[in-house]
Structures are given as C-alpha cells and as structure tokens.
C-alpha positions in Angstrom: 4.8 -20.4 8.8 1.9 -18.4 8.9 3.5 -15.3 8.7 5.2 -16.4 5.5 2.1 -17.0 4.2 1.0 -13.7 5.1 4.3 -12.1 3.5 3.5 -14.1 -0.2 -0.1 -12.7 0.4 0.9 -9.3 0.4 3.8 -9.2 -2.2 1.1 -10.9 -4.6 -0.9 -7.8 -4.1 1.6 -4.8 -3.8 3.8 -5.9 -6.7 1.1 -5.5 -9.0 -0.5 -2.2 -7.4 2.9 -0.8 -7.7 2.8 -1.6 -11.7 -0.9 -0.2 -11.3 -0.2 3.0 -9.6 2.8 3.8 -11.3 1.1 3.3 -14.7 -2.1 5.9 -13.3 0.4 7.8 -11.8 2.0 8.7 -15.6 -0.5 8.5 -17.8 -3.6 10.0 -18.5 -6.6 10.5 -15.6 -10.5 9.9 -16.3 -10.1 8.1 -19.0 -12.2 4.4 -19.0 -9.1 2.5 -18.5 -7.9 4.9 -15.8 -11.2 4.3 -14.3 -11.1 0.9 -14.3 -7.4 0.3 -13.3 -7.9 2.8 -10.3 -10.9 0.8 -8.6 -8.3 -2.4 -9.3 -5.6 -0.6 -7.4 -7.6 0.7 -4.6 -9.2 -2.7 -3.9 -5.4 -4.6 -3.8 -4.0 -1.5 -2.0 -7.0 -1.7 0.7 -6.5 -5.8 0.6 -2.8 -5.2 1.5 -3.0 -3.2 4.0 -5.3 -5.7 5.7 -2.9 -8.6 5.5 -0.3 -6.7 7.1 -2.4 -5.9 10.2 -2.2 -9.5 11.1 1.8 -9.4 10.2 3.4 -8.4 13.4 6.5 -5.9 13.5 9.3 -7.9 13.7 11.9 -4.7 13.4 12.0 -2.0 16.0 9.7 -1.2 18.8 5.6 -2.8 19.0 2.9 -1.8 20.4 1.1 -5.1 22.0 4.0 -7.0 20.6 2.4 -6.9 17.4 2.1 -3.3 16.4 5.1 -1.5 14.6 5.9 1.7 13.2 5.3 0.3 9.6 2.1 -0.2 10.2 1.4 3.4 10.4 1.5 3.0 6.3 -1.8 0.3 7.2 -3.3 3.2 8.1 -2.6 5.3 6.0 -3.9 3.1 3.1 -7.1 2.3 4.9 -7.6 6.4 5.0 -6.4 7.5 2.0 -8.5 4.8 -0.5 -11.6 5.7 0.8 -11.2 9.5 1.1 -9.8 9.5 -2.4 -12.6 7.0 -3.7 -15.5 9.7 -2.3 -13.2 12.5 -3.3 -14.1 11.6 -7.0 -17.6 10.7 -6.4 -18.4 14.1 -5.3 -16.5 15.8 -8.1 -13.4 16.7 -5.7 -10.5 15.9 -8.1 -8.0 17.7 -6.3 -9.1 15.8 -2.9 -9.1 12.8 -4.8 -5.5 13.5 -6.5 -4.1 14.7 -3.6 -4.9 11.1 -1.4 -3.6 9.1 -4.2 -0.2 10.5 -4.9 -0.2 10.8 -0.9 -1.1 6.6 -1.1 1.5 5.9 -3.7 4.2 7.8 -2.3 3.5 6.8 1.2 2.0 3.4 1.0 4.2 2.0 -1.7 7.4 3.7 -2.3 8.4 5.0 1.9 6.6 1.9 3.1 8.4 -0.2 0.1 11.6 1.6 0.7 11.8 0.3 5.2 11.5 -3.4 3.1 14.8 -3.5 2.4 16.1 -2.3 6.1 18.0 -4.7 7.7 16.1 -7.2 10.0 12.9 -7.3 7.2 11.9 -10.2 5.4 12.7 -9.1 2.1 16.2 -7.5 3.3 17.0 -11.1 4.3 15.7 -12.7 1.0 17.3 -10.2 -1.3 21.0 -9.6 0.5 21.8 -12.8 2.7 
C-alpha cells in the first residue's frame, strides 16, 4: 500500500518536471520565466528523487533488499540539481548547461524509459 502511495507521489512530480524540462530544454534560457520554471523543476526533480529512495527495487538485483540499479538515477538527480544550481550562481553556464541536459536525459528520459521494462509498476499498469 505504501509503496503505491509512494509510486502516485512520484508520478505527481515527474510528469510535470518532464513538461517543465522539456519546455526549458527548447526554448529560450535566462529569461525570467526560464528562471523561474527552472528553480520549479529542480525542486520536483530533487523531491522525486527522494521519494524513490524509500521505493525499493522490485526488478533485478538490490542492494540491502531495497537498493536497485534504478536508483543510480536518485543519485544522479541529487548531484546534478545542486551542481547545476551553483553552476549558475557563479556565472558557470556551461557547468550549469551541461548538469541539466545530463539531469533530463538521464533522470527523466533513460530513468523514464526502464519504467516501461517488464516487472515495473507502470509496465504492468500500462500493458496488462
């Protein structure tokens, strides 16, 4: 039940940081919406990626018996935001572009894509 829960909890927040940081991603940067929108999406990415480090790896091998591969992509949200956030404090746009393409493509399309692999919750609600 719980985990459930926890799943619901983190589609609420990754569907719309996908619309977010696809949106940044194509438009144009530094403006005041750009801005603003970007502090959104790092705060539900970096929510995220907390709620799935108390959902435990249900496909593959675990470390603990919680622990998966997948949450590798925890990780590398809880890296990436930060780094990117004081990338642009400091003036280091490059820094700062570099961590967020590496946070979308890694943290919301691969990550997004092992969703759909057989044995995952949203495989299961999507194709049974």
């Amino acid at each position: 039940m719980v985990y459930l829960q926890l799943a619901y909890l983190h589609l609420g927040t990754i569907f719309p940081a996908f619309l977010i940081g696809t949106y940044l991603l194509l438009n144009r940067k530094g403006t005041p919406i750009h801005k603003l929108l970007g502090k959104i999406y790092m705060l539900l990415m970096l929510f995220t990626a907390v709620v799935t480090l108390f959902m435990s790896a249900e496909v593959g091998p675990s470390i603990m018996g919680h622990f998966g591969f997948i949450h590798l992509f925890s990780f590398l949200v809880l890296y990436s935001v930060p780094a990117a956030y004081f990338a642009v404090l400091k003036g280091n746009i490059n820094k700062h572009r570099r961590n967020m393409i590496g946070l979308y493509v890694g943290g919301l399309l691969i990550a997004g894509a092992f969703t759909f692999a057989p044995g995952r919750l949203l495989h299961g609600w999507l194709f049974s």
